[in-house]
C-alpha positions in Angstrom: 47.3 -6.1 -18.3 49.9 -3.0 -19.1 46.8 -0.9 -17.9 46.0 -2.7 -14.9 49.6 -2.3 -13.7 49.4 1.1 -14.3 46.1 1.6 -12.5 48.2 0.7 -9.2 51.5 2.9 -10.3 49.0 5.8 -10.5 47.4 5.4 -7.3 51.1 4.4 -5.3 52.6 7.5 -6.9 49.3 9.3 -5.5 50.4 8.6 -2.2 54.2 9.3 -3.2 55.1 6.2 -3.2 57.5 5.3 -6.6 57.3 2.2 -8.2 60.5 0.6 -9.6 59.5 -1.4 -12.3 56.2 -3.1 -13.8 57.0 -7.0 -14.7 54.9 -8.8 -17.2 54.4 -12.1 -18.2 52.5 -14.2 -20.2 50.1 -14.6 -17.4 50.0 -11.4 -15.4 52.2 -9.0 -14.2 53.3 -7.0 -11.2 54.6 -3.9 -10.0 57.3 -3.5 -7.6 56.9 -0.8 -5.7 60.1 0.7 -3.5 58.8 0.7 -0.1 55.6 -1.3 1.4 52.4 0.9 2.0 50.6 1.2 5.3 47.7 -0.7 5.0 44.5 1.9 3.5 47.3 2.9 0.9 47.5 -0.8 0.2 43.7 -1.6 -0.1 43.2 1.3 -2.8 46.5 0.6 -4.8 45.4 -2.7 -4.6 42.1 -2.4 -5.9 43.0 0.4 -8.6 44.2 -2.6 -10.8 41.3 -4.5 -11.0 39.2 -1.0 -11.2 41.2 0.1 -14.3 39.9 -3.3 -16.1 36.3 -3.1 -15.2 36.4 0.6 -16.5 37.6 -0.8 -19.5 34.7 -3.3 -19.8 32.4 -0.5 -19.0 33.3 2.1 -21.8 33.4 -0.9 -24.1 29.9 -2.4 -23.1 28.7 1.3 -23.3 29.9 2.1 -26.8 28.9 -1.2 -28.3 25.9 -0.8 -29.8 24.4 -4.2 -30.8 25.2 -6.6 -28.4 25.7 -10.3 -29.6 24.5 -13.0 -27.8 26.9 -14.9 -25.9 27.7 -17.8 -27.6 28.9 -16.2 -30.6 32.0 -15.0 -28.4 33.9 -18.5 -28.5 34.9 -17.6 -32.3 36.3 -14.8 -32.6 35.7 -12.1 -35.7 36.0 -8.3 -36.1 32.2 -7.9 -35.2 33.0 -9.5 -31.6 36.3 -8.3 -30.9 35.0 -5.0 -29.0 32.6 -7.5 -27.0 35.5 -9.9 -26.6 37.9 -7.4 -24.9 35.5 -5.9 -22.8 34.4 -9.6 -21.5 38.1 -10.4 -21.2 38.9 -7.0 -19.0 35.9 -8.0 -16.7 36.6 -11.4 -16.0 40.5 -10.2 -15.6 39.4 -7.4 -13.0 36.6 -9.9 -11.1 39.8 -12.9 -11.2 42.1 -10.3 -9.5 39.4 -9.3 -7.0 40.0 -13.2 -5.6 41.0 -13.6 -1.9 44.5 -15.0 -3.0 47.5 -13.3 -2.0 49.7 -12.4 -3.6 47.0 -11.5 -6.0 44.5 -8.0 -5.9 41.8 -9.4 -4.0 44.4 -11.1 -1.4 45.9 -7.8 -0.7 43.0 -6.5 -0.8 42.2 -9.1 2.2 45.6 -8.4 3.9 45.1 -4.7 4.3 41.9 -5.2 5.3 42.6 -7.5 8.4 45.5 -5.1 8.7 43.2 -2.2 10.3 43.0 -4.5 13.0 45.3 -7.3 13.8 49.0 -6.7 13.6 50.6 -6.9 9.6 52.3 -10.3 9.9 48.6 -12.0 10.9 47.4 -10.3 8.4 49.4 -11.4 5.8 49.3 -14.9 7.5 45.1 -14.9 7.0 45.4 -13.5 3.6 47.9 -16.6 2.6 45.7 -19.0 4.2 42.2 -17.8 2.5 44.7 -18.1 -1.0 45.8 -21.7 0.2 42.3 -22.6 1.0 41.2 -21.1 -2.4 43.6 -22.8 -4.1 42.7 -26.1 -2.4 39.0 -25.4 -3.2 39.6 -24.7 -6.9 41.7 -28.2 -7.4 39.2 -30.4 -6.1 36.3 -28.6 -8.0 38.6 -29.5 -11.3 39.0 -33.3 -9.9 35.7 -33.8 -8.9 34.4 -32.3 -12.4 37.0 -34.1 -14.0 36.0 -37.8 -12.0 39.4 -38.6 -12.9 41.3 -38.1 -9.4 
């Protein structure tokens, strides 16, 4: 995640833009940049996060030479660990690359719409594609759950 974060630092600094601190949690992390980019500054910082994990995956898939099938994952060992980092850093960068702002993929969104309505409806859409998402993902749970 420390990498991911860093993937946007680089790119903000890139367009001289500092960053004032990373944040991390236990599930995620952010960094706050000092001023707000214009919106194509925003949709590559944006997606320099999630770009930084699928590299990751990448150069681990690549080096790996004997792959194991998939359902040996789910326990982990030292044969699977390479397999099991790389798998983690490319669901983490596809997750982030989800239309829900704050998130990557809803910035990614916002600056997007940004190149052609004005910055607060743009931010408005992006929230409302998160809310929807959101909504979308609870009732998927309940319905699999038959419970609700």
């Amino acid at each position: 995640m420390l990498l991911h974060e860093i993937g946007h630092v680089l790119v903000a600094r890139w367009y001289g833009i500092r960053t004032r601190e990373i944040v991390m949690y236990p599930i995620g992390g952010f960094s706050r940049l000092e001023s707000q980019p214009e919106a194509r500054q925003e949709l590559l910082i944006s997606t320099a996060g999630p770009l930084v994990n699928l590299l990751i995956a990448v150069i681990l898939f690549a080096v790996q030479r004997n792959f194991l099938p998939i359902e040996t994952l789910r326990i982990p060992t030292d044969a699977n660990l390479m397999e099991r980092i790389a798998l983690g850093n490319l669901l983490l960068g596809l997750f982030n690359l989800l239309p829900a702002y704050p998130m990557d993929g809803g910035r990614v969104l916002r600056s997007a719409t940004a190149f052609w309505k004005p910055e607060d409806e743009a931010t408005q859409i992006a929230a409302s594609a998160g809310q929807f998402l959101a909504v979308a993902m609870g009732c998927s749970v309940c319905f699999r759950a038959t419970s609700c």
